[in-house]
C-alpha positions as a printed NumPy array, in Angstrom:
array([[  0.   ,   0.   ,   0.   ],
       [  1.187,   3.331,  -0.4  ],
       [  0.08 ,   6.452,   1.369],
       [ -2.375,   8.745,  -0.151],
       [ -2.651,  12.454,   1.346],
       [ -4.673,  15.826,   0.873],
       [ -2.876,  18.773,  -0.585],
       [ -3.129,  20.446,   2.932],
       [ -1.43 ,  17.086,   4.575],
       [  1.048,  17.222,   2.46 ],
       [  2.195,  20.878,   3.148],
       [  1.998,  19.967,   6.805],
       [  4.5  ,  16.923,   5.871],
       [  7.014,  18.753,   4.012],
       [  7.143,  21.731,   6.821],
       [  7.453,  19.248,   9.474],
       [ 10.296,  17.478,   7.32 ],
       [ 11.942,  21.126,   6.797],
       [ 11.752,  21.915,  10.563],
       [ 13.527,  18.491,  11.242],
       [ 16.693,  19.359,   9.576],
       [ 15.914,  18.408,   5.917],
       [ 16.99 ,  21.4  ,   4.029],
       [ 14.041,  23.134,   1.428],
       [ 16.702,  22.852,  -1.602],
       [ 17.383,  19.463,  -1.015],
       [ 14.01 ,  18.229,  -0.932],
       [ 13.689,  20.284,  -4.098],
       [ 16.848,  18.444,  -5.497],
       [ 15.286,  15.173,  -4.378],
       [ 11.92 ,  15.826,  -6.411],
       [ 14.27 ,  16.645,  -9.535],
       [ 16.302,  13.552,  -8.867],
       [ 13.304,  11.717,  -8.668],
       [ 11.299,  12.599, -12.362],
       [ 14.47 ,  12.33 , -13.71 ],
       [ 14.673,   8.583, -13.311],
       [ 10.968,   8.58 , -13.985],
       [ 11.392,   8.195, -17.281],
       [ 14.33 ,   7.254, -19.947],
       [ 14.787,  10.914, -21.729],
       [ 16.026,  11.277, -25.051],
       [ 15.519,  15.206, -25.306],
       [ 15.205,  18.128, -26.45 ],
       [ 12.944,  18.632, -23.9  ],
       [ 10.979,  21.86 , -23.134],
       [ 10.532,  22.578, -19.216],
       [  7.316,  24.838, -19.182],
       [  7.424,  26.674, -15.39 ],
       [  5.075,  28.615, -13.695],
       [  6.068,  30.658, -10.511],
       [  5.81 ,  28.427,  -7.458],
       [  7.807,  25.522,  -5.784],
       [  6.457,  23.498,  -8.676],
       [  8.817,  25.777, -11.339],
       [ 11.399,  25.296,  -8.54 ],
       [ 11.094,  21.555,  -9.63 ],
       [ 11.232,  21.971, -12.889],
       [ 14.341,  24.209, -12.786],
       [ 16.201,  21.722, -10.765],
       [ 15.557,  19.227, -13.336],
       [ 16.963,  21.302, -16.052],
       [ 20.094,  21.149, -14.148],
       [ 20.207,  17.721, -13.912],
       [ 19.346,  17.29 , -17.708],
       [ 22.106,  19.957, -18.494],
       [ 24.678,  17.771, -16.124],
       [ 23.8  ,  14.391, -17.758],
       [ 24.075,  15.895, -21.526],
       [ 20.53 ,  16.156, -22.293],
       [ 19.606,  19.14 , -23.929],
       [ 16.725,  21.22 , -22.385],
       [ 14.8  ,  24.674, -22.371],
       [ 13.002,  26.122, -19.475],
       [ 10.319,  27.964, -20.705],
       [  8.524,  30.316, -18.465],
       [  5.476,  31.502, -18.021],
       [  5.746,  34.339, -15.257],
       [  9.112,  36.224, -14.251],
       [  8.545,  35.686, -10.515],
       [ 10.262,  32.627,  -8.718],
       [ 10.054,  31.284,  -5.117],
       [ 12.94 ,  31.647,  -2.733],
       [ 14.31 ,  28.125,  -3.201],
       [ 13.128,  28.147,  -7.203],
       [ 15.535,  30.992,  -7.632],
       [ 17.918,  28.757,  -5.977],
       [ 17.957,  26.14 ,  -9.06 ],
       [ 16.882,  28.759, -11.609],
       [ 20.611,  30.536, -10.909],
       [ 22.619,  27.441, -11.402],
       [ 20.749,  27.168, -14.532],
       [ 22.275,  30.407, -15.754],
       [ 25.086,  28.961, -14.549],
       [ 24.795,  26.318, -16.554],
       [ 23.899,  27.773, -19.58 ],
       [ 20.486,  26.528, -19.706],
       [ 18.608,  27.849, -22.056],
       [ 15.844,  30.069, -20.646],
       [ 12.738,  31.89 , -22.445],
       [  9.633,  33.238, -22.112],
       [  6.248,  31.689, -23.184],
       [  4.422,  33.585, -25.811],
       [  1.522,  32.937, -27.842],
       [  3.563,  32.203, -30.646],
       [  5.353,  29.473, -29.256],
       [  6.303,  26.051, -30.767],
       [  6.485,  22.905, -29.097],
       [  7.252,  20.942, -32.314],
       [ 11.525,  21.286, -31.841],
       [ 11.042,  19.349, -28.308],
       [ 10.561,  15.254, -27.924],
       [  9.349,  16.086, -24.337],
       [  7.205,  18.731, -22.228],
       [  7.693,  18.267, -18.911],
       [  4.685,  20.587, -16.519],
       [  5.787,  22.433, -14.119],
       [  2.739,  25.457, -14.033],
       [  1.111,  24.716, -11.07 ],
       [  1.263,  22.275,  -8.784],
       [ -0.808,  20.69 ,  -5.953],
       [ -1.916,  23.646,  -4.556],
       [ -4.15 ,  25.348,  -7.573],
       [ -7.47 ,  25.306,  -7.171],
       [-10.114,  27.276,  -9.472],
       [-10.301,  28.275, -13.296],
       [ -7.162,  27.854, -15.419],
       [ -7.127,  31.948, -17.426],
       [ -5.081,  33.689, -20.071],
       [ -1.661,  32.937, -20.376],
       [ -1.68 ,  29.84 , -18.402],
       [ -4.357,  28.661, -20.47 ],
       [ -2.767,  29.089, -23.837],
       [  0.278,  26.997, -22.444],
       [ -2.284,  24.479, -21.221],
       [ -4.114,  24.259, -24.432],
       [ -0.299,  24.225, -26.663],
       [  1.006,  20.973, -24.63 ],
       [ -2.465,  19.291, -24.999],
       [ -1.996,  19.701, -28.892],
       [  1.469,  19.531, -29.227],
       [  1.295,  15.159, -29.65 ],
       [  4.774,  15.236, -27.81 ],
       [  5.32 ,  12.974, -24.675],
       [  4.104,  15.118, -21.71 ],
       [  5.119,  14.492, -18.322],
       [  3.63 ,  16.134, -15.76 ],
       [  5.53 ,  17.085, -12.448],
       [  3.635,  16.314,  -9.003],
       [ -0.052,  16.851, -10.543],
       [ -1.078,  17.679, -13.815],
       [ -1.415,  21.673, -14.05 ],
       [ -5.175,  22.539, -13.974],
       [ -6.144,  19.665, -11.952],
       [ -7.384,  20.406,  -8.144],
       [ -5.028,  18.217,  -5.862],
       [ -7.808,  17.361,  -3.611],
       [-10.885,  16.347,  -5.176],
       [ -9.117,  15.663,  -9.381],
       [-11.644,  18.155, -10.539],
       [-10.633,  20.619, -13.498],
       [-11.927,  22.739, -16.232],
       [ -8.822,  22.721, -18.685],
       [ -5.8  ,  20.923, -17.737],
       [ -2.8  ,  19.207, -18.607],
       [ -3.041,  15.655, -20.3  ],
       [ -0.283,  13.55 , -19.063],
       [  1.346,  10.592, -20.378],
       [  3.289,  10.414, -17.355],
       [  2.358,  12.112, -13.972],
       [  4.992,  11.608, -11.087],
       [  3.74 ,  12.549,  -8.184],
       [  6.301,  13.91 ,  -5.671],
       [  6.332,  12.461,  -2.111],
       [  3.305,  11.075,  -1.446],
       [  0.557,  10.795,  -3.975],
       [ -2.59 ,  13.21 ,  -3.411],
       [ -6.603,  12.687,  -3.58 ],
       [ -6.753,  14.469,  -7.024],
       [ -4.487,  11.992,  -8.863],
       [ -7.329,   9.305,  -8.689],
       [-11.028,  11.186,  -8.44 ],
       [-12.43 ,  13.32 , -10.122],
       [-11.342,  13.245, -13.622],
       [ -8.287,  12.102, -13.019],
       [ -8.305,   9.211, -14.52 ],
       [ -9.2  ,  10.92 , -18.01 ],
       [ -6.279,  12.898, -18.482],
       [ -3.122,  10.986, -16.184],
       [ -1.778,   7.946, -18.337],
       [  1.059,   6.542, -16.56 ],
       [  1.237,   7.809, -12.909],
       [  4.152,   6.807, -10.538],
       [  5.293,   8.399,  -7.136],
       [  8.55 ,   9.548,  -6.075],
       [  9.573,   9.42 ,  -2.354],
       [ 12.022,  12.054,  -1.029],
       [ 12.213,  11.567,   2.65 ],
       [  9.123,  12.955,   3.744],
       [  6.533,  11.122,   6.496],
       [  3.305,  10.796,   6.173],
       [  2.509,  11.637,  10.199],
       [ -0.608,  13.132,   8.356],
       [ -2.812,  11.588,   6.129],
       [ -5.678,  10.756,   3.88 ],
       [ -6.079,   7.127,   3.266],
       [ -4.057,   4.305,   1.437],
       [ -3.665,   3.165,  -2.276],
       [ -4.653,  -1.019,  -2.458],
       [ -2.103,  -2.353,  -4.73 ],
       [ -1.478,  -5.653,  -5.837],
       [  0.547,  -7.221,  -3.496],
       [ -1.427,  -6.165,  -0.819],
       [ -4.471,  -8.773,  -1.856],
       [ -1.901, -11.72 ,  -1.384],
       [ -2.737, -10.404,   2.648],
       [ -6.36 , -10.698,   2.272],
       [ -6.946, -14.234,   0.516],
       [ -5.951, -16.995,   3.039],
       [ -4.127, -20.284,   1.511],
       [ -6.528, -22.79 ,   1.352],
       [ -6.04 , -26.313,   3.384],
       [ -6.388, -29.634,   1.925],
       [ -8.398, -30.992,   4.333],
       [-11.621, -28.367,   3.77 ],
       [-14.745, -28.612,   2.584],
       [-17.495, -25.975,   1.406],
       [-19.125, -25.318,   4.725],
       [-15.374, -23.554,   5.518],
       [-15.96 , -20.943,   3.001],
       [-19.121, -19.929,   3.935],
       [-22.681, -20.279,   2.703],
       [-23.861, -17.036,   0.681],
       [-27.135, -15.278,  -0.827],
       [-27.529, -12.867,  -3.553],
       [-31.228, -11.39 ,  -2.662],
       [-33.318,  -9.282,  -5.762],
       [-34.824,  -9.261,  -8.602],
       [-38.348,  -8.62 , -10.112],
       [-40.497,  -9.189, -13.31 ],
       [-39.062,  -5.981, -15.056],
       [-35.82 ,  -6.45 , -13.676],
       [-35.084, -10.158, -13.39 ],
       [-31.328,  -9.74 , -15.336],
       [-29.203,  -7.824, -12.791],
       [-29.726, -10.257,  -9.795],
       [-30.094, -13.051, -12.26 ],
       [-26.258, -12.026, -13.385],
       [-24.886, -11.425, -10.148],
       [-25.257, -15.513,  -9.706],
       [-25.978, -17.061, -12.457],
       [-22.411, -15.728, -13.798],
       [-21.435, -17.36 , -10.077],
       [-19.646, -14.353,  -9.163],
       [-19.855, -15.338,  -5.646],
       [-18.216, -18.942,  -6.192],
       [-15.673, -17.24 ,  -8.507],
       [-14.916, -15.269,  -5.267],
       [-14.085, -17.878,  -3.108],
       [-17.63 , -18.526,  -1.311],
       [-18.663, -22.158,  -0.266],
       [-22.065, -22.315,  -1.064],
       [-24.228, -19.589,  -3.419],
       [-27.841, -19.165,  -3.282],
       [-30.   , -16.579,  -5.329],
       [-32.939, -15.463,  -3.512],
       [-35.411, -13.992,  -5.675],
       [-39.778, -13.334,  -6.111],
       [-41.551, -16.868,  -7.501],
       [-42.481, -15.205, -10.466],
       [-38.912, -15.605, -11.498],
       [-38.113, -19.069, -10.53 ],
       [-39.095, -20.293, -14.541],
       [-37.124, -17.775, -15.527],
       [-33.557, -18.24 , -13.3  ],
       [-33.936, -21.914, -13.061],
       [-32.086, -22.802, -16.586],
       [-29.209, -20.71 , -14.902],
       [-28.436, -22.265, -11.896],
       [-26.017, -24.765, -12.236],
       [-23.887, -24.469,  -9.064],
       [-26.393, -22.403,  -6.746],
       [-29.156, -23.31 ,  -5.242],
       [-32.661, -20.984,  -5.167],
       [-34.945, -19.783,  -2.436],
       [-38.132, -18.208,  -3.315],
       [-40.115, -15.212,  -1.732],
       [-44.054, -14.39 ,  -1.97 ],
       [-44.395, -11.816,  -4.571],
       [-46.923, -10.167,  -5.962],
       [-47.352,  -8.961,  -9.585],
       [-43.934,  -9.664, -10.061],
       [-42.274,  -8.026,  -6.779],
       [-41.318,  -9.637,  -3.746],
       [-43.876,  -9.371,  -0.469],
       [-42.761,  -9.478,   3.262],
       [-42.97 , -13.056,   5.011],
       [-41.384, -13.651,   7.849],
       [-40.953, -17.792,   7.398],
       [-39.931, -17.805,   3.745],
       [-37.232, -14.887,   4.734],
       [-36.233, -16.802,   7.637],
       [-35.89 , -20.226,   5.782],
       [-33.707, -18.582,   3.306],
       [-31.391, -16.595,   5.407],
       [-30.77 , -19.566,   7.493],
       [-27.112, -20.575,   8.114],
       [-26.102, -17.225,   5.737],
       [-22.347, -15.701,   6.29 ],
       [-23.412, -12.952,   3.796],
       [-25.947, -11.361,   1.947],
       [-25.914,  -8.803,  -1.395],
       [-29.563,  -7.711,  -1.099],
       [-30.938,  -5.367,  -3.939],
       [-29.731,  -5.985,  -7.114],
       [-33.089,  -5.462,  -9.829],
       [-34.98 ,  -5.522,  -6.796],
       [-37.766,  -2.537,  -8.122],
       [-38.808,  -0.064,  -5.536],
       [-41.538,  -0.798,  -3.285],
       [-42.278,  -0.541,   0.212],
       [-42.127,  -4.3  ,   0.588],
       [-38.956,  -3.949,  -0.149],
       [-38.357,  -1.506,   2.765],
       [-40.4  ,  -3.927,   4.94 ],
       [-38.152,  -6.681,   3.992],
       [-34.978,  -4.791,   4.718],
       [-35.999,  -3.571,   7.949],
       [-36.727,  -6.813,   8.648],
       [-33.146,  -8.065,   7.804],
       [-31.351,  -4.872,   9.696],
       [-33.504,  -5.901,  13.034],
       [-32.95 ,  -9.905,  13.084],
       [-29.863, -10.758,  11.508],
       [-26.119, -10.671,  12.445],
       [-24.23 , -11.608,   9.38 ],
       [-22.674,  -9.439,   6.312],
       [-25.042,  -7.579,   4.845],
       [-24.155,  -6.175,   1.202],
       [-26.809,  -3.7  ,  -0.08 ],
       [-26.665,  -1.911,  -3.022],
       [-28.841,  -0.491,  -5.996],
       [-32.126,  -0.94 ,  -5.45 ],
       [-31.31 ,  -1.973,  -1.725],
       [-29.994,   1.435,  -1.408],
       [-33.026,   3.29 ,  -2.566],
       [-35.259,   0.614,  -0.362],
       [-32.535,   2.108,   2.547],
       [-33.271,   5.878,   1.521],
       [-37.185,   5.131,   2.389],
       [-36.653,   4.875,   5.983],
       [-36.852,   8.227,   8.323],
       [-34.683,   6.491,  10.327],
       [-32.28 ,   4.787,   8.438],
       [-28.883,   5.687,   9.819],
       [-30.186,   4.563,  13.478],
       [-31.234,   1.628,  12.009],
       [-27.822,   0.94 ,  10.391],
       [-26.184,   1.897,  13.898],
       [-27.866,  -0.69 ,  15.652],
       [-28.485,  -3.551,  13.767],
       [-25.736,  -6.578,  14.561],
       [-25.48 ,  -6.714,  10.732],
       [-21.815,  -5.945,   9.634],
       [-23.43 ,  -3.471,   6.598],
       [-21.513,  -2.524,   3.492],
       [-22.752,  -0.042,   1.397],
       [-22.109,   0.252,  -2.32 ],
       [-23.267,   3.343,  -3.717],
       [-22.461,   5.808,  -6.718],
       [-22.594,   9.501,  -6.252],
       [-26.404,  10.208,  -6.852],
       [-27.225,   7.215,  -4.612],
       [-24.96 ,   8.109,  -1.643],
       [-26.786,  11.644,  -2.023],
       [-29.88 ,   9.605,  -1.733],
       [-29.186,   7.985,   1.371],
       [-26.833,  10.594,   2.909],
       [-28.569,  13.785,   2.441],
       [-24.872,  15.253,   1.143],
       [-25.408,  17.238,  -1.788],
       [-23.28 ,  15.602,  -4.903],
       [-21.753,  18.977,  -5.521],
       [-20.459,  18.64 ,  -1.787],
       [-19.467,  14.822,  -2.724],
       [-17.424,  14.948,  -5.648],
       [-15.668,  18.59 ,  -4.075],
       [-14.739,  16.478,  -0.942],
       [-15.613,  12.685,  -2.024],
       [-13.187,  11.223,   0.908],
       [-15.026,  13.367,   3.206],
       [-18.358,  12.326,   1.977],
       [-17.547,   8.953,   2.736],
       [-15.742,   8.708,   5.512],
       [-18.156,  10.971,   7.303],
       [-21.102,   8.718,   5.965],
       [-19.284,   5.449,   7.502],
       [-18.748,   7.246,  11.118],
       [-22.271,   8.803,  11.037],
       [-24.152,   4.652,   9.99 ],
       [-21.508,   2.373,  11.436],
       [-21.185,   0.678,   7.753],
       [-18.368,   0.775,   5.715],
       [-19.16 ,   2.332,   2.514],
       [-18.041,   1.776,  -0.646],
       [-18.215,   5.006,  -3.337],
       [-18.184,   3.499,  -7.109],
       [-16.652,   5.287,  -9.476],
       [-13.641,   5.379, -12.045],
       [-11.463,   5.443,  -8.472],
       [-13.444,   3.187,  -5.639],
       [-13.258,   4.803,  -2.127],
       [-14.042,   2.705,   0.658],
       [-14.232,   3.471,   4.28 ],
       [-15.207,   2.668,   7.564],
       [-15.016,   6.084,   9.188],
       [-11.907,   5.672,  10.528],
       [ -9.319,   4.5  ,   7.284],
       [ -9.839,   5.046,   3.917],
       [ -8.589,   2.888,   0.856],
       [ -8.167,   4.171,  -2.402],
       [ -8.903,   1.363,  -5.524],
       [ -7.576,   2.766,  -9.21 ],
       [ -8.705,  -0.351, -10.615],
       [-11.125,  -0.773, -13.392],
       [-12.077,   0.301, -17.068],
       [-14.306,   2.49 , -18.885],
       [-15.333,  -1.034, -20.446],
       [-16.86 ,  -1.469, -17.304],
       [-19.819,   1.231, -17.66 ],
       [-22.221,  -1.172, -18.758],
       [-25.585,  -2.827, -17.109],
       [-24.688,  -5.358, -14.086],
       [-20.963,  -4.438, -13.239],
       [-22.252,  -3.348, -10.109],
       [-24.314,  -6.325,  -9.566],
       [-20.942,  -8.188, -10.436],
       [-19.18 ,  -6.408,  -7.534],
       [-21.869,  -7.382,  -5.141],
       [-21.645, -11.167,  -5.698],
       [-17.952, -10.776,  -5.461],
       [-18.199,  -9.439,  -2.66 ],
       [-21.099, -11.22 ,  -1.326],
       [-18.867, -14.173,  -1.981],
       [-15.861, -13.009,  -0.156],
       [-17.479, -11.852,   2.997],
       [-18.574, -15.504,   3.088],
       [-15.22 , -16.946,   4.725],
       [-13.253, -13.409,   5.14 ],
       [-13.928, -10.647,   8.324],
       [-16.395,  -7.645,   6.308],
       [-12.939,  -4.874,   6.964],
       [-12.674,  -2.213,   4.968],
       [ -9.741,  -3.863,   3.337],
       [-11.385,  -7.134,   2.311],
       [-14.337,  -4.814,   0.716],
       [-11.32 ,  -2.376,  -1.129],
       [ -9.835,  -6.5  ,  -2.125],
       [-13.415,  -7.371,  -3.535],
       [-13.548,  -4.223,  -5.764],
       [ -9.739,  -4.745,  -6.857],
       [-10.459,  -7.799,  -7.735],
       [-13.253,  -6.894, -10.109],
       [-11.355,  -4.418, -11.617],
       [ -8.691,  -5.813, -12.508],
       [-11.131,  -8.584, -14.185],
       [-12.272,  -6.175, -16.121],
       [ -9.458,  -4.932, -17.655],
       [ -8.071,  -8.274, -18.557],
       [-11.994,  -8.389, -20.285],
       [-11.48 ,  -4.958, -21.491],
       [ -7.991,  -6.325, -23.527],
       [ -9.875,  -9.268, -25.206],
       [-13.617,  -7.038, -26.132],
       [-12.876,  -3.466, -25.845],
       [-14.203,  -0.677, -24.348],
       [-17.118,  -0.999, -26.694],
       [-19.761,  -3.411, -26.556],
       [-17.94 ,  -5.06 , -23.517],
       [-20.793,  -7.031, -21.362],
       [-20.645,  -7.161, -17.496],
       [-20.298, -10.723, -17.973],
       [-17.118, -10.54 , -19.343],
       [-16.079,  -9.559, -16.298],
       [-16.968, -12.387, -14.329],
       [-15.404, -15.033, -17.27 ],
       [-12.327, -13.218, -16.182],
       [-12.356, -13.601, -12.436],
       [-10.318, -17.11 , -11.939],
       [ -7.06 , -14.834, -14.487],
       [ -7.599, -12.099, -12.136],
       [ -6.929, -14.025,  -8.731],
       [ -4.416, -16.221, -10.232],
       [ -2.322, -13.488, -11.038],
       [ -2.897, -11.633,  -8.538],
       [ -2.342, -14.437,  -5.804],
       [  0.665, -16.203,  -7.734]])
């Protein structure tokens, strides 16, 4: 895992750092030092600097370029230059560097490679004039771009941004920041690496789930085991008009494919025709329904949760207050994992006195939402959501007692008291049922594994990293949800070999 901060965190960092003895310049140096072996640099390359610590940067790496024969310009957008900046930007007069001033008549096309150095972390707000014609030249200059710390343009705590730097390669410097996974960050960061330089992270936001890190999470499985070790499971929806989404979430055995012992799909008997011809390793348990959506009763609910690790409930469930009935129910009398998402979610936003009820029930709940949903339960504006998202979140989790799980082209999951950042995933991925998909995974895996926030942030690595191997073999277009789950067993075994 590596450690993921706010922009304000990180300030706080590298003062602490400086008041310890660690000289300003250095650190500077060691920022340089550390995009420089970033990336194997052929040149010319074209520096472009703004006027704060992040020109500093990019002056120290001209230096560096200059020393190891690689011929560079810094080009610069404002005539004003931090204290330490100046530092570097002298010893590149020194140097002979070439130095010149940005104008709107300047041409990348003499340069292999732009390096950005504008902003920073610490812009926030509308990139203007100037600035803005750099921006816009890089963008549509089809050299490589590397962009130091954060892409210019791009808010370092929430990756929002009108116009900003595209990046084939973003190296974040020190610790990496919110902004280089929400937001749109995703959209215009290619490669994205971090380079340490000696500062602690006494503060901080949350922690990046890589790959390694699931090798913690799955246990080695004994010989001598059987089924009932791995936990018995139920994936709970479904209704006339939506009988597909729940009907994926198993019948594509998402849950087995995660590990689980035993899968069941609970759905209304209306559907049982209709799922039947699908189940081939799980078993089915059917609910009362009426014209096509389930009803509340208490003995068929009780048969069917018997002996349950885990339950997804929600998945093409419809809306109805049955629905709300039912999941009251479950929040009052049960103790085991509860998953509940989509349609679950909205069943959840129903109740006056939801967050009490999520406080108190012995259920261990996990809460999948996207943005408009976690408005819908929450009350939190989206504006307020995707300005703050970690805050959202976290705040959510401390306020329910749930861990909650934010969807999106970054995952943020939380408890309320750590936070786990997943980059996994594809745009291959926006398509009908990949969130049904995440639920039986993790329906599956909450079957024989403790419902932490890092087993949840596992389950939705896991499924995004299946769908990119999916997205390689179909494409971003026209790539089903069930692609996804095909790729499930390649996704574990490389990730647990």
């Amino acid at each position: 895992m590596q450690t993921v901060v706010s922009v304000e965190q990180m300030r706080s960092n590298e003062m602490r750092a400086i008041h310890s003895g660690i000289d300003a310049k250095e650190l500077m140096l060691r920022a340089a030092r550390g995009i420089l072996r970033s990336y194997a640099w052929c040149g010319p390359v074209a520096i472009v600097c703004g006027d704060g610590n992040n020109a500093g940067d990019g002056y120290a790496l001209a230096v560096l370029l200059t020393e190891q024969g690689i011929p560079c310009t810094v080009v610069r957008l404002s005539n004003r230059a931090t204290e330490t900046g100046d530092f570097y930007l002298s010893q590149c007069r020194m140097l002979g560097v070439e130095i010149c001033a940005y104008t709107p008549d300047f041409s990348f096309s003499p340069y292999r490679e732009i390096v950005d150095c504008i902003f920073g972390t610490g812009f926030h707000g509308t990139v203007t004039g100037i600035f803005r014609d750099a921006v816009e030249a890089i963008n549509q200059s089809g050299k490589f771009v590397l962009c130091a710390d954060i892409n210019s343009g791009l808010n370092g705590n929430n990756g929002l941004g009108d116009v900003c730097v595209r990046s084939d390669l973003t190296v974040s410097i020190g610790h990496y920041k919110v902004g280089h996974f929400t937001g749109i960050a995703k959209d215009v960061i290619g490669g994205l690496c971090n380079a340490e330089i000696g500062i602690t992270a006494e503060e901080l936001t949350g922690y990046l789930l890589e790959e390694s890190d699931l090798r913690e999470v799955f246990p080695k499985r004994s010989q001598a085991t059987h089924k009932g070790n791995y936990g018995y499971v139920s994936v709970m929806g479904g209704c006339i008009v939506y009988s597909g989404a729940v009907k994926l979430a198993n019948m594509s055995c998402a849950a087995l494919r995660a590990g689980a012992g035993v899968s069941q799909l609970i759905v209304p008997r209306a559907l049982a025709t209709a799922v039947l011809p699908y189940l081939l390793e799980s078993t089915l348990a059917l609910i009362p329904d009426e014209d096509g959506k389930m009803i509340f009763s208490k003995p068929e609910l009780d048969a069917s949760l018997a002996r349950q690790a885990a339950l997804a409930v929600g998945m093409g469930w419809g809306n109805s207050m049955e629905n709300t009935e039912i999941l009251r129910y479950i929040l009052q009398n049960y103790a085991f994992s509860l998953v509940i998402d989509a349609d679950g979610l909205n069943a959840l936003s129903t109740m006056k006195d939801a967050d009490r009820m999520l406080r108190e029930s012995h259920c261990q709940t996990v809460l999948t939402p996207h943005v408009k949903e976690l408005e819908r339960i929450s009350q939190i504006p989206v504006e307020e959501i995707l300005k703050d998202p970690v805050r959202a979140v976290t705040q959510y989790a401390s306020r329910t007692g749930s861990c909650v799980l934010l969807k999106g082209a970054c995952t943020l999951i939380s408890d309320g008291k750590v936070c786990y950042f997943v980059n996994r995933g594809c745009a291959g991925m926006a398509t009908a049922g990949s969130g049904d998909v995440l639920s039986g995974v993790l329906a599956g895996m909450l079957g024989y594994l403790p419902p932490t926030p890092k087993t949840i942030a596992a389950g939705a690595f896991l499924t995004g990293y299946a769908g990119e191997l999916a997205q390689k073999e179909c494409t971003e277009v026209g790539m089903l949800s069930s692609d996804t789950v095909k790729k499930l067993p390649n996704a574990l075994r490389k990730l647990l070999s």
